[in-house]
C-alpha positions in Angstrom: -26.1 1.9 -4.0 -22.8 1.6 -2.6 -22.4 3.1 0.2 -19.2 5.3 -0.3 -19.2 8.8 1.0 -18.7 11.5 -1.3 -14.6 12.1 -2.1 -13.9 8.6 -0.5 -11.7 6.7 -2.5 -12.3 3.2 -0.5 -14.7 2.1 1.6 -14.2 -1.1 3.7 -17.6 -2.1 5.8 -17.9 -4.9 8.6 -15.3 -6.8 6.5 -14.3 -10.3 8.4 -12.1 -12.8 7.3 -11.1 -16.4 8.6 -8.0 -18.7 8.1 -9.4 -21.8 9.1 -10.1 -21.1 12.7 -7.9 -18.0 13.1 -10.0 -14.9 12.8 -8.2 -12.9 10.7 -10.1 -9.7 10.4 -13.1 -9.1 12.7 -15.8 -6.8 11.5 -12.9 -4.2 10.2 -14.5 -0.9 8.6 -12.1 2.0 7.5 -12.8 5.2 5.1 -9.8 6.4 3.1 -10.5 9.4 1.4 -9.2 10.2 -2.4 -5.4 11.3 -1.9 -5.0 10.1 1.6 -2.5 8.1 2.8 -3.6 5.4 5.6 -0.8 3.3 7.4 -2.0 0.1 9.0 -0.1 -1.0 12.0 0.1 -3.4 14.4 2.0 -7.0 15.5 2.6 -9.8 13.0 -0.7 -11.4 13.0 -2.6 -8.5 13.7 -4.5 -8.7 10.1 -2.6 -6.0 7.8 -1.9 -8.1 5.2 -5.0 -10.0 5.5 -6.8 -6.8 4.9 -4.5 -5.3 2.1 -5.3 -8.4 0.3 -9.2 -8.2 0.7 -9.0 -4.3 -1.0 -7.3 -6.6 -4.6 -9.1 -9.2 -3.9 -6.1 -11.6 -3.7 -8.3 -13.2 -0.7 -11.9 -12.5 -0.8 -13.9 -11.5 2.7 -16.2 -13.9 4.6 -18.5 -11.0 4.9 -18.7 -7.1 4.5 -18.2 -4.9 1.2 -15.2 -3.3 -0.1 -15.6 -0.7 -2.2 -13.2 1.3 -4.6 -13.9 4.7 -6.0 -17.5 3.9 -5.2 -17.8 0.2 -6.9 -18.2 -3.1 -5.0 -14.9 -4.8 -5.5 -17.3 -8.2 -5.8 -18.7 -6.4 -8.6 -15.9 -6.1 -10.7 -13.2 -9.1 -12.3 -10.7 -9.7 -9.9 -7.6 -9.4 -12.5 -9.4 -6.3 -14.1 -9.3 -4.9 -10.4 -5.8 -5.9 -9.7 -4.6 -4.0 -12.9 -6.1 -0.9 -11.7 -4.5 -0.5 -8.3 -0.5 -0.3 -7.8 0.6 -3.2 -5.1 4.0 -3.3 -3.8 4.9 -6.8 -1.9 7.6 -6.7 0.4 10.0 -8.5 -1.8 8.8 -6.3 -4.8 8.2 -8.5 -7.0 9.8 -7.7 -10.0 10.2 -10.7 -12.5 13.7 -11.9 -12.2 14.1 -12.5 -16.3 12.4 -9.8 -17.3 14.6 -5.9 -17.7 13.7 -3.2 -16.0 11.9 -1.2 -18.9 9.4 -4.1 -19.2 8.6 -4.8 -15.8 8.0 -1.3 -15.4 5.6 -1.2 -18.8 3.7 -4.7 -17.4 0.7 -3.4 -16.6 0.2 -0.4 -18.9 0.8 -3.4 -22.0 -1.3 -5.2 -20.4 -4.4 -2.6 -20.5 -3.6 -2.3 -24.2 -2.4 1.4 -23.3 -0.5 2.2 -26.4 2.2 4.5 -24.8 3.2 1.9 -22.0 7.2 2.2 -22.9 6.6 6.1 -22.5 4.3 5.6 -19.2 7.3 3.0 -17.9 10.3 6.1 -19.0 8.4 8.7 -16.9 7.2 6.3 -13.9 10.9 5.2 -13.4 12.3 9.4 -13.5 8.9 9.6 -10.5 10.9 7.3 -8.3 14.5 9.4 -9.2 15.5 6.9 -12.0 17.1 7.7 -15.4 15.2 5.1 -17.6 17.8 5.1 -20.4 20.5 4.3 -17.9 18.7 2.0 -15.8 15.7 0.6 -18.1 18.3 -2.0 -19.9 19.3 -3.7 -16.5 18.6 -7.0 -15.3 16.8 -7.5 -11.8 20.3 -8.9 -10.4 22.2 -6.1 -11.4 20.0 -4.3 -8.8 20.6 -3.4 -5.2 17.5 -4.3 -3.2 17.0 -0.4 -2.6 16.8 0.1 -6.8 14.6 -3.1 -6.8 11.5 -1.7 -4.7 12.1 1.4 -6.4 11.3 -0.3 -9.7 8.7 -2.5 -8.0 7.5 1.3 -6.9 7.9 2.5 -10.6 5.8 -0.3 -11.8 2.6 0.5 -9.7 2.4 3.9 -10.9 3.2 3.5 -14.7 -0.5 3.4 -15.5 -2.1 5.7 -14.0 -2.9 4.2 -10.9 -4.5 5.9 -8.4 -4.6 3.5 -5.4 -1.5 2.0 -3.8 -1.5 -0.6 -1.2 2.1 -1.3 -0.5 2.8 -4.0 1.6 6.2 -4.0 4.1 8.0 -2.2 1.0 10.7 -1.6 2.8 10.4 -4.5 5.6 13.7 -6.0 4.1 16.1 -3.0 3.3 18.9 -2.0 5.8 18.7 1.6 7.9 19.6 4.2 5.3 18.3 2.5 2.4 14.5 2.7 3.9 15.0 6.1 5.3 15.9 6.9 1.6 12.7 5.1 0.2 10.6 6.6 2.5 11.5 9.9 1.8 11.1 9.4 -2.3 7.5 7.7 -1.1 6.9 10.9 0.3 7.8 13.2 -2.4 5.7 10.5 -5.3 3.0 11.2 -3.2 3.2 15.1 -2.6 3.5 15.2 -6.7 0.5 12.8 -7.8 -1.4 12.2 -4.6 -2.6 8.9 -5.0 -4.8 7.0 -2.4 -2.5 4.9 -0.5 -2.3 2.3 1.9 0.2 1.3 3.9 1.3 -1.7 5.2 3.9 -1.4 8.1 5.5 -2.7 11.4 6.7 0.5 12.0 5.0 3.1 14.0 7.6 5.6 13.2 7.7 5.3 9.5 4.0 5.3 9.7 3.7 8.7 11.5 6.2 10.2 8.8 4.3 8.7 5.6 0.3 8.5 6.4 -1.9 11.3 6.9 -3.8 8.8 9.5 -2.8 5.5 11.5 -5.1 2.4 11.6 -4.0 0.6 14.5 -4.4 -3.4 14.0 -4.9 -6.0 16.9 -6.1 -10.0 16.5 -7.7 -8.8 13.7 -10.0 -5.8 15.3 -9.4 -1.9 14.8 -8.1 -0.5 17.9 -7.8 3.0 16.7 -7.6 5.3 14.0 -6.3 8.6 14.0 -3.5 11.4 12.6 -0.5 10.8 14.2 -1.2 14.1 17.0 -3.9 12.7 17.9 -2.7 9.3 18.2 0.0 10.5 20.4 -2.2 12.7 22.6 -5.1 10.7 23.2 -4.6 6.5 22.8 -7.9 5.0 22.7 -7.0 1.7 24.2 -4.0 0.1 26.3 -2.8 -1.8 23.4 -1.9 1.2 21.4 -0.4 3.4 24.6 2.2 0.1 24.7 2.3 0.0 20.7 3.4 4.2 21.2 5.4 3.4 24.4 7.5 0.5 22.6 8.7 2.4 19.7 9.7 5.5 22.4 7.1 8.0 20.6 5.9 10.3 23.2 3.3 13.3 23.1 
């Protein structure tokens, strides 16, 4: 059995992780239901990452169970696992010598999918690109906006129906991420794939996720839609957390 609740899309139970003798994540269990969107928030250290990582299995847990669409990640080979879910580090990613067209088709060539330059064509138009215009370019012919776009493009070109994304827009100026996070939010309206959200910012967290999981030394403070987040706090640490970036009831 594994444990997932029907129409859950990942399941993490009493997952802990240390870094020598830094406990990263303590005992950290989270539902995210198919199509939801779940920011996780909280300082640098906090255990976001950490946890992202777990769900690929770029770090494995100390203890617990992850589980996705209802199969124990420990079940299944790691790089078979990572192919199936779209990740999005915060500097992308993209292979530098590489053009656009095949970074985008990596994965989907990799699966032995036989329509991977057609999957890569319509995953770049999903993120507002013109793939014969812009499939030809180099990396460094890219602004660092068009980059996590393409990075973005690449972890839905096959098929994928889990995102973890990971700062994506950490490193962009002002406009440039209030641009991506808008075309986030319209990807996501269209194809509704799980996601999970990586972010230091409370704000953009509210505007993307459906719910907030709130992050502290490793522990889950809270989680919660963003109304009830701002109504009812469940702990100090997240009043401050709501206070510091000025988000009121």
């Amino acid at each position: 059995m594994t444990g997932a609740e029907p129409g859950t899309a990942l399941q993490i139970n009493g997952v802990s992780k240390r870094h020598g003798e830094v406990e990263a994540l303590v005992d950290v269990s989270l539902t995210v239901a198919a199509g939801e969107c779940v920011a996780l928030v909280g300082e640098s250290g906090s255990g976001k990452t950490t946890l992202l990582r777990c769900i690929n299995r770029l770090l494995d847990p100390d203890s617990g169970t992850i589980t996705v669409d209802g199969r124990d990640t420990r079940s299944v080979d790691p790089v078979a696992l990572r192919r199936s879910i779209g990740y999005v580090p915060q500097d992308g990613g993209i292979l530098p010598h590489w053009t656009v067209a095949r970074n985008v088709a990596l994965v989907p060539v990799l699966r032995g999918m036989s329509d991977s330059a057609a999957r890569a064509a319509r995953a770049l138009e999903a993120v507002g690109f013109d793939p014969g215009s812009i499939g030809s370019r180099w990396p460094h012919e890219l602004s660092g906006g068009q980059r996590q776009r393409v990075a973005m493009a690449r972890a839905l070109a096959a098929g994928q129906r889990l995102l973890l994304l990971d700062e994506p827009f950490g490193a962009l100026d002002a406009i440039t991420r209030s641009e991506l996070q808008r075309q986030l939010k319209r990807i996501r309206e269209g194809t509704r794939p799980t996601t999970v959200l990586v972010t230091h910012d409370l704000r953009e967290a509210l505007f993307l996720a459906d719910r907030v999981a709130v992050l502290r030394e490793g522990r889950l403070e809270q989680v919660a839609d963003g109304a009830s987040l701002r109504r009812a706090p469940a702990t100090e640490y997240v009043a401050r957390l709501l206070a510091h970036a000025d988000i009121v009831q």
